[in-house]
C-alpha positions as CSV (number, residue, x, y, z in Angstrom):
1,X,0.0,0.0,0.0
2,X,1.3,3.5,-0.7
3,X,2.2,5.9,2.0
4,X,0.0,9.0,1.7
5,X,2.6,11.5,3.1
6,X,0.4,14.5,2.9
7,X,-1.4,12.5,5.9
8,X,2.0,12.2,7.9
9,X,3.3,15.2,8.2
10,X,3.2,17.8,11.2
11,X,0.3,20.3,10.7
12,X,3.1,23.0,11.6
13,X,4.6,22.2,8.0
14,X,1.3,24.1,6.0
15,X,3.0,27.1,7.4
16,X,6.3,26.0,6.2
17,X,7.7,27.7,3.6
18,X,11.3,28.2,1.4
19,X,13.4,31.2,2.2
20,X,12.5,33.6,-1.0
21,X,15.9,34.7,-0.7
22,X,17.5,31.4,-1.2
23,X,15.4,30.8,-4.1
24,X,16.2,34.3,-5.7
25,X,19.6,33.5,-5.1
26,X,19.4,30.2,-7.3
27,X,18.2,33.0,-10.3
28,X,21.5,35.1,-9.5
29,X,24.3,32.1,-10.4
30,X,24.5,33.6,-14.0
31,X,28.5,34.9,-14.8
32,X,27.4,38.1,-16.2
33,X,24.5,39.4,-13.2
34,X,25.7,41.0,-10.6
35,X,23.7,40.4,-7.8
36,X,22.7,43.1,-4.6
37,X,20.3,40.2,-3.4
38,X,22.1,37.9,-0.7
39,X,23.3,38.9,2.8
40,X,26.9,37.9,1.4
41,X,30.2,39.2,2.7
42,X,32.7,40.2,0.8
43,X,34.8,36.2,-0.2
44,X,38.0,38.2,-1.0
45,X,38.6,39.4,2.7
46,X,37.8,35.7,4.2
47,X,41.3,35.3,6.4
48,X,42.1,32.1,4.2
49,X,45.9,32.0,4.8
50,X,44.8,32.3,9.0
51,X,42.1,29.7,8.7
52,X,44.8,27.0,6.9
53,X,47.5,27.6,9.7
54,X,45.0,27.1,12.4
55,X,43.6,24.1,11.1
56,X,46.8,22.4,11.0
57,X,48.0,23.7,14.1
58,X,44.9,22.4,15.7
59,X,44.5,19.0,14.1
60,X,48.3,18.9,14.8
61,X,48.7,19.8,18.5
62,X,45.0,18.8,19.9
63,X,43.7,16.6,17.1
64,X,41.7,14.0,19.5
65,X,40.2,16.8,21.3
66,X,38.9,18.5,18.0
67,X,38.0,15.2,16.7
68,X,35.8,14.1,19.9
69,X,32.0,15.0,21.4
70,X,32.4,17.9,23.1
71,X,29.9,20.1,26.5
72,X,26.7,21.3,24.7
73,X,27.9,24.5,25.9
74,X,31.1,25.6,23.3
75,X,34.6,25.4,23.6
76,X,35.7,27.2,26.9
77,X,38.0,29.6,25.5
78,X,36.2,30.6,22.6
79,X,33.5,31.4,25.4
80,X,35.9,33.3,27.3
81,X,37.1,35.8,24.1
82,X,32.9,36.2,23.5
83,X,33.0,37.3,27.2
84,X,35.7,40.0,26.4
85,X,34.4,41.2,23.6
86,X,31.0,41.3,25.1
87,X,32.8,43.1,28.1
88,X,34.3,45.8,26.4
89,X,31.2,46.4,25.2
90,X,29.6,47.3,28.6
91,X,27.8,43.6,28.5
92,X,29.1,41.9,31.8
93,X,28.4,38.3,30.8
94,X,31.0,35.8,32.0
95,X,31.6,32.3,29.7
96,X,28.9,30.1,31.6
97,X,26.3,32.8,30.1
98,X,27.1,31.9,26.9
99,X,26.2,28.9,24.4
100,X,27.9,28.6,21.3
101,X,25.1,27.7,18.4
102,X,25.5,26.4,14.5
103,X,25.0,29.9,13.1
104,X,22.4,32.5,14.9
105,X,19.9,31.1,12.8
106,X,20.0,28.3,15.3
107,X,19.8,30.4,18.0
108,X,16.8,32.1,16.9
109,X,15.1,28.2,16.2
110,X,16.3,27.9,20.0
111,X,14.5,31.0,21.3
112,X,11.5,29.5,19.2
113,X,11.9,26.0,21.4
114,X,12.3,27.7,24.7
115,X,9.7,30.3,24.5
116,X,6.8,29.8,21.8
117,X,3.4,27.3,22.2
118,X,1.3,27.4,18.8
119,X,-0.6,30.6,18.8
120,X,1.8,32.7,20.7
121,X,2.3,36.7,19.9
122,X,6.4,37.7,18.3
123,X,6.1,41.3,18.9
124,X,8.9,42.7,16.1
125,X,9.8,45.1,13.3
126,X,8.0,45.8,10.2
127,X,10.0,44.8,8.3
128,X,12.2,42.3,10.1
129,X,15.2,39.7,9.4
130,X,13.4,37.0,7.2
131,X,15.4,34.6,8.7
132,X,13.5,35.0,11.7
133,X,10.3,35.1,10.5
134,X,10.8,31.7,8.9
135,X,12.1,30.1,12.3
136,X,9.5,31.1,14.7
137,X,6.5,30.4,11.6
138,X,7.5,26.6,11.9
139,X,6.7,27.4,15.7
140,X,3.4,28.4,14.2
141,X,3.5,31.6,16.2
142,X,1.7,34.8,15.4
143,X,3.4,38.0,14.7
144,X,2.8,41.5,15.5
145,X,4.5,44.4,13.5
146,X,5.8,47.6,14.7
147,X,7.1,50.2,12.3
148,X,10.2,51.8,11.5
149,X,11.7,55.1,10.3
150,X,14.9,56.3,9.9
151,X,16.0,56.2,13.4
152,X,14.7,52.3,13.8
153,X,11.5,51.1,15.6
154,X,9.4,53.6,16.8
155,X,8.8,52.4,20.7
156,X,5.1,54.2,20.7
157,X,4.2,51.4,17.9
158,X,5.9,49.0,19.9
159,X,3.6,49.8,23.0
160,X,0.5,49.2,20.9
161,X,1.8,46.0,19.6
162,X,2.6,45.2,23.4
163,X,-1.2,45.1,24.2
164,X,-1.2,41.8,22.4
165,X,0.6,39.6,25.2
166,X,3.7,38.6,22.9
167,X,5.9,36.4,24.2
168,X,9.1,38.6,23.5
169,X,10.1,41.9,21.3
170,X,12.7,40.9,18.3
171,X,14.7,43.8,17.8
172,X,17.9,44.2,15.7
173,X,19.1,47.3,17.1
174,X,22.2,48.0,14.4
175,X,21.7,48.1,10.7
176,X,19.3,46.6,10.9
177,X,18.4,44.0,8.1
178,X,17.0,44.6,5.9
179,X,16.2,48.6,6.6
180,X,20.1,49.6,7.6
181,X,19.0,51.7,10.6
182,X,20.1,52.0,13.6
183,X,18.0,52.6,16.9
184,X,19.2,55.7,18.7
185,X,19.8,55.4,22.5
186,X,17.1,57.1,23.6
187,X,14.8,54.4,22.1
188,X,17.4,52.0,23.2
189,X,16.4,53.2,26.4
190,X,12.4,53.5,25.8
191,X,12.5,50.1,24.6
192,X,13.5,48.6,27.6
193,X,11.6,50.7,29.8
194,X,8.6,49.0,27.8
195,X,10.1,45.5,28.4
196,X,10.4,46.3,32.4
197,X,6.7,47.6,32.0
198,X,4.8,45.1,30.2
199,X,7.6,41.9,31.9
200,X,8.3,41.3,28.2
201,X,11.7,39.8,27.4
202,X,14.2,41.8,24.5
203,X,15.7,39.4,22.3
204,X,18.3,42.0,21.0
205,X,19.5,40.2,17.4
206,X,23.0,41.8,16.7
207,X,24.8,40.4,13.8
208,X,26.3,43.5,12.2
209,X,27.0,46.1,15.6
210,X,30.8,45.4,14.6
211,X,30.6,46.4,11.7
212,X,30.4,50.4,12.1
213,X,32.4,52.6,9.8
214,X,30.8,55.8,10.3
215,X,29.4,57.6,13.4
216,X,29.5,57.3,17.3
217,X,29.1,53.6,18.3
218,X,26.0,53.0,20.6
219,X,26.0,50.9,23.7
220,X,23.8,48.2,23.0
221,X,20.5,47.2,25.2
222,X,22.0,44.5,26.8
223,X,24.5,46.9,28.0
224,X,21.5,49.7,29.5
225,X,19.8,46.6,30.9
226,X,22.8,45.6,32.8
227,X,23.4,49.2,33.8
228,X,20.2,49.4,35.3
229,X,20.2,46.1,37.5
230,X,23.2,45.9,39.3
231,X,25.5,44.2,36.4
232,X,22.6,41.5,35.7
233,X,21.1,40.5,32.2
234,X,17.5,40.8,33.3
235,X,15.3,41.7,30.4
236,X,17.5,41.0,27.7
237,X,18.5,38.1,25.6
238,X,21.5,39.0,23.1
239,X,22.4,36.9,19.8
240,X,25.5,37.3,18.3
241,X,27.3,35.8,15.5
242,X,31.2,35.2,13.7
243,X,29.2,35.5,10.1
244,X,29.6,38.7,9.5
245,X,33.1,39.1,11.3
246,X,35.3,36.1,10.2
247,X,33.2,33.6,7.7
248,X,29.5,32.4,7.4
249,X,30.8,28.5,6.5
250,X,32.1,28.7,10.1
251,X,28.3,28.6,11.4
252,X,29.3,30.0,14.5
253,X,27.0,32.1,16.6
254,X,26.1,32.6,20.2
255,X,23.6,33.4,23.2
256,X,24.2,35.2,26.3
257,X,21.2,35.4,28.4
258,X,20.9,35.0,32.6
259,X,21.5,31.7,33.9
260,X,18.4,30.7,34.2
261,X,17.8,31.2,30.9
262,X,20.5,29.8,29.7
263,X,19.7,26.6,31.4
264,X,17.0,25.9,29.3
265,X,18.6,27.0,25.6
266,X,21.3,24.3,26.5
267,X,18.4,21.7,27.2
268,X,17.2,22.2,23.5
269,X,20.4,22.4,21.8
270,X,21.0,19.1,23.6
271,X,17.8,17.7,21.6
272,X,18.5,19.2,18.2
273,X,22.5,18.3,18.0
274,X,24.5,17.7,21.3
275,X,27.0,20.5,20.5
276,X,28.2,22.8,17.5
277,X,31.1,21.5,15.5
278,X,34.2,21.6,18.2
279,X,37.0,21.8,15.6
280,X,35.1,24.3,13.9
281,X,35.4,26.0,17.3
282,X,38.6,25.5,18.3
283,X,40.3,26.6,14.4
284,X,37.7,29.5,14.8
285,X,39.4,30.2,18.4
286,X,43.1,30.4,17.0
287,X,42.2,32.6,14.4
288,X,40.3,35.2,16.3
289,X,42.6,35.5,19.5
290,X,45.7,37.5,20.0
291,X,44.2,40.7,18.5
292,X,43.5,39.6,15.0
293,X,39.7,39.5,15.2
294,X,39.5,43.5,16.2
295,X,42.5,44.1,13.2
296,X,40.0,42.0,10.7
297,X,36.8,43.5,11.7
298,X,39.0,47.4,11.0
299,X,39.7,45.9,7.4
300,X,36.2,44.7,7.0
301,X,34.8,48.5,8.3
302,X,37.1,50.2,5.8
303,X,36.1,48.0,2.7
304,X,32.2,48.2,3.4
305,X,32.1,51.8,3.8
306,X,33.7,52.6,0.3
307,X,31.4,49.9,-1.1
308,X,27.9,51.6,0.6
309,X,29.5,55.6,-0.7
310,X,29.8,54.0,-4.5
311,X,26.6,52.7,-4.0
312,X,24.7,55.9,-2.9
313,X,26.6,57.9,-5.0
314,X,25.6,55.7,-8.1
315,X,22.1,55.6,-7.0
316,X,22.3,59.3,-6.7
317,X,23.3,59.6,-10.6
318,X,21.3,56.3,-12.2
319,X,18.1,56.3,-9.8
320,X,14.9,58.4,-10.7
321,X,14.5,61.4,-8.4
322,X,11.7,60.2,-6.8
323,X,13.1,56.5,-5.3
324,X,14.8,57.7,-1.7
325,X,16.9,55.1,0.3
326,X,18.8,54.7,4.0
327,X,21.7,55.5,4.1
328,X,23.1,53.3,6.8
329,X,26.1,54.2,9.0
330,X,27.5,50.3,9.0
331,X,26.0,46.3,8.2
332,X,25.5,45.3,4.8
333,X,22.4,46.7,3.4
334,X,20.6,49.8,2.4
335,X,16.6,49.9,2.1
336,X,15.6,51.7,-1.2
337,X,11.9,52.7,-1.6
338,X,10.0,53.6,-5.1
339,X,7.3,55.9,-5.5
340,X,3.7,55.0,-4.1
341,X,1.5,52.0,-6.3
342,X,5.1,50.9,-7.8
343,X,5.4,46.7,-7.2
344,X,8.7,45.4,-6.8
345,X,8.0,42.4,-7.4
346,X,8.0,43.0,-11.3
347,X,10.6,45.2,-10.9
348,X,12.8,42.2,-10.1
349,X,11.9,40.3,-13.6
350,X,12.7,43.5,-15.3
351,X,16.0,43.8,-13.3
352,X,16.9,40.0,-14.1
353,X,16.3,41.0,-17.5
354,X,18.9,43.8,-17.2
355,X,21.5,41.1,-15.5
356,X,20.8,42.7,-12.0
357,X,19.2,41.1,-8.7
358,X,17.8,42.8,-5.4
359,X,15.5,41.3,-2.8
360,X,12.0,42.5,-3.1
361,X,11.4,44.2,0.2
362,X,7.6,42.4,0.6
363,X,9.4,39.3,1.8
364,X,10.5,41.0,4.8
365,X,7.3,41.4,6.5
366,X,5.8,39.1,8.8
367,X,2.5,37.8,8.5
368,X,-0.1,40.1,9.9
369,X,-4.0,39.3,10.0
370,X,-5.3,42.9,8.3
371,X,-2.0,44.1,7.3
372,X,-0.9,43.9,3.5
373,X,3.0,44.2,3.3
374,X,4.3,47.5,1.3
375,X,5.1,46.6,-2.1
376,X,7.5,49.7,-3.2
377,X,10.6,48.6,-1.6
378,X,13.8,46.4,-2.2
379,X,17.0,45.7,0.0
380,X,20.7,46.1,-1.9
381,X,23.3,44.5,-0.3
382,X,26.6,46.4,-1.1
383,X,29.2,44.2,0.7
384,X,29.4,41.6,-1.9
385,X,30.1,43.6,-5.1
386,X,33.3,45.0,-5.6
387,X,32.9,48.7,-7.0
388,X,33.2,48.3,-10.4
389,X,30.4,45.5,-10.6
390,X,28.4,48.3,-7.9
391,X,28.9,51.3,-10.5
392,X,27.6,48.8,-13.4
393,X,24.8,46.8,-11.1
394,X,22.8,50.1,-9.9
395,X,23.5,51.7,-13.5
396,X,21.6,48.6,-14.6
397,X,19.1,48.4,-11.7
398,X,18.1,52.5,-12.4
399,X,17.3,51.5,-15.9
400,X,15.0,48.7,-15.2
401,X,13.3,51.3,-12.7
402,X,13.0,54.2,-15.4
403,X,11.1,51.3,-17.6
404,X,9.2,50.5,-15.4
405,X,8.2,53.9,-13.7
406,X,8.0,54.6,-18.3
């Protein structure tokens, strides 16, 4: 007799879905498009000559070790440079806080585990990382937008959203992706006075804070929570990640939260795969110590700053007048919006046609009962291009618009 699948799966699967964004990307493997569509670093500044050295070092000098099953938790001193980092940073965490995940897209499927029952209220930004979105949708959760200008989420539409019990707030304070702004420290600060308020946990999503190459760096909520409870993580959860930093094949990111948090993230990592990779951890670990993470992450800075001012500055000569964009002060993205009653959704078969990709900005928006995503925006990624294929790509991208707009 025939199985009848359809019959066997989970009901949580009809919500299910493929990232659009990994599907758009399998459009963008043609040589001659030059694609502004995936969350990509830059390949040529992976520390390849670093990463050989430590791999042979540490299959060399602590093979077995790196070979082995290793604490759910992460490999103690990789922990312990986190912790530093995070120190410096105002965030005093110490290494049993912290749990080493395969990528922060595992830690947000781990938040998802810990805190969401089917039904359950996200309370986040509109728009939001898609990432997310997809993760806590297999949770079958609901989701309640909030949002955003040019200075990030506005906490006034947070506290509306608030009067629908979620569970937590998702909030990527820096650059945020896909919009590229940045929350100013006064919301910072009204954001958590809503959390203390409504007892709402912050889980504060902060992939690209590093990566700053213009203006005055802002301490982030996990710092202002700590400041305001005696040196204690109380309200917020912080996600962080070596993607952006050293290499996204590493799939190395990280959780800090109070111990009592932590306790039961480690429980559910347990179920889903005992540990991350430990020689991924430890090679990661010889790389980044000894200084050479902060001297990468200054290379990284300088390169993606001259890659967002020949984008702008090409938008500013090839774009129609009446399209506007962020202009974000670090990350790797920059949110460009077109007139009112303009779809980019065409847009993007008319950009394909001109050997150009972007990421329709409709994707980004979580699904809202009586709320119809806006249609007129896109996301550009400018880390990924070097400047000559950025000159050509917008060039390309503002004449599919003027067609279009026609």
């Amino acid at each position: 007799m025939p199985i009848q699948w359809n019959y066997r799966f989970a009901l949580r699967t009809e919500g299910m879905k493929s990232s659009i964004i990994r599907e758009l990307l399998k459009l963008t493997q043609d040589p001659d498009l030059i694609s502004f569509a995936g969350g990509l670093p830059a390949p040529e500044l992976f520390p390849v000559k670093e990463f050989t050295e430590a791999s042979q070092k540490v299959l060399k000098e602590h093979g077995s070790k790196a070979l082995q099953y290793s604490p759910t938790e992460g490999y103690i001193p990789l922990r312990e440079l986190i912790t530093e980092r995070m120190n410096r940073d105002g965030i005093p965490v110490s290494a049993d806080q912290i749990l080493i995940t395969s990528g922060s897209q595992q830690a947000l499927d781990l938040t998802g585990e810990v805190f969401l029952d089917p039904g359950d209220a996200i309370l986040l930004e509109r728009p939001s990382y898609l990432g997310a979105i997809q993760a806590w949708t297999a949770y079958q959760a609901r989701f309640v937008g909030a949002e955003i200008d040019k200075d990030g989420v506005n906490p006034d539409a947070l506290r509306d959203g608030a009067r629908s019990s979620p569970k937590f707030m998702y909030i990527l304070p820096n650059f945020q992706n896909p919009g590229g702004t940045t929350l100013s420290e006064e919301r910072r600060r009204k954001i958590l006075e809503l959390s203390e308020e409504f007892g709402m946990p912050v889980i504060e999503d902060d992939p690209y804070g590093s990566l700053r190459f213009e203006g005055e760096h802002l301490p982030p909520m996990a710092a202002i929570d700590a400041l305001s409870n005696g040196g204690s993580l109380e309200h917020v959860i912080y996600l962080g990640t070596f993607s952006k930093i050293l290499a996204p094949g590493l799939r190395l990111g990280w959780v800090a939260a109070k111990p009592e948090v932590m306790r039961y993230y480690v429980q559910a990592k347990q179920g889903q795969d005992l540990h991350t990779s430990i020689l991924t951890q430890m090679i990661a670990y010889e790389v980044a110590k000894d200084g050479f993470l902060e001297e990468h992450i200054r290379k990284i800075c300088e390169v993606y700053g001259q890659r967002r001012d020949i984008m702008v500055d090409a938008m500013k000569r090839y774009f129609p007048e009446e399209v506007t964009w962020t202009v974000p002060q670090g990350g790797l993205f920059l949110w460009a919006t077109l007139p009112d009653g303009l779809d980019t959704g065409p847009l993007f078969k008319q950009a394909i046609a001109e050997k150009v990709a972007f990421v329709p900005g409709y994707v980004f928006y979580a699904p809202e009962i009586g709320k119809e995503p806006l249609r007129n925006s896109m996301r550009l990624n400018f880390s990924n291009a070097k400047p000559e294929q950025i000159e050509e790509g917008i060039k390309r991208l503002g004449r599919a618009i003027e067609k279009m707009m026609g």
